[in-house]
C-alpha positions as CSV (number, residue, x, y, z in Angstrom):
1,X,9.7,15.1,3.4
2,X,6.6,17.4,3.3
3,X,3.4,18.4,1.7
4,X,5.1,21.0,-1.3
5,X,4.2,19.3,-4.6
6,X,7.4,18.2,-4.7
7,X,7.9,15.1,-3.3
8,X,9.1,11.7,-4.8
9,X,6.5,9.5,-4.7
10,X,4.5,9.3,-8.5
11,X,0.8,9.8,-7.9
12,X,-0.2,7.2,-10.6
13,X,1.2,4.3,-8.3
14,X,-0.4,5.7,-5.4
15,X,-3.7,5.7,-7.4
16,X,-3.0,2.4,-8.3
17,X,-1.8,0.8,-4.8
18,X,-5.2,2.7,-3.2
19,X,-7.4,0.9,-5.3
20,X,-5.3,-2.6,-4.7
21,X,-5.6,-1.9,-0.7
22,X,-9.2,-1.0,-1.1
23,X,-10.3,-4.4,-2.8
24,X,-8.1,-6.7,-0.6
25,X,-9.7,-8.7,1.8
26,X,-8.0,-7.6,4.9
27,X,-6.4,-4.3,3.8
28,X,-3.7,-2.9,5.5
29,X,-4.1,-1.0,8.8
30,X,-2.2,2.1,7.4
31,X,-0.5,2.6,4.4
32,X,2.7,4.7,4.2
33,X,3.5,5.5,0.5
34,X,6.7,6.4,-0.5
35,X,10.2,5.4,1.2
36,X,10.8,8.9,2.8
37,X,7.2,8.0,4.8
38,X,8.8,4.7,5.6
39,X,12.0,6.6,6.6
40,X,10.0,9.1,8.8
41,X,8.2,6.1,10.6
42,X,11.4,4.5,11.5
43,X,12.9,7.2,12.7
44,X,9.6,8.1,14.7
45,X,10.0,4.6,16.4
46,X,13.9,4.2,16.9
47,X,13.1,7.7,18.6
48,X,10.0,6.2,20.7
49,X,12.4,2.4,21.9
50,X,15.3,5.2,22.8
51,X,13.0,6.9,25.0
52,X,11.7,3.9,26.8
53,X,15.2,2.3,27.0
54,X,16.3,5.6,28.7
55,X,12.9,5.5,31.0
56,X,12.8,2.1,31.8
57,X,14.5,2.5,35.1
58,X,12.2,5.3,36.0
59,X,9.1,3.2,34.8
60,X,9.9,0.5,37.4
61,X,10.2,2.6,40.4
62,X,6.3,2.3,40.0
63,X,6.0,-1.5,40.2
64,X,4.9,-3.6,42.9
């Protein structure tokens, strides 16, 4: 995953699914392109529940 010229995706789709997004109706919010950007999100939010499963007992020491 990175920005070197080399990566998987094939800029005509992307052209192509920009110009989709752009004349829905209610576009997406983002748009990841590619299955390595889906695979980087995932991991970014297993990562993020992990962390708040292993906080959650600190995070309640602040309720009422």
């Amino acid at each position: 995953m990175g920005q070197d010229g080399n990566q998987i995706g094939d800029p005509k789709k992307v052209a192509k699914l920009y110009i989709q997004v752009a004349e829905m109706e209610n576009p997406y919010g983002s748009l990841p392109m590619g299955t390595d950007c889906c695979d980087g999100i995932r991991n970014i939010c297993a990562s993020t529940v992990k962390l708040m499963e292993d906080m959650r007992s600190v995070a309640e020491t602040t309720n009422y």
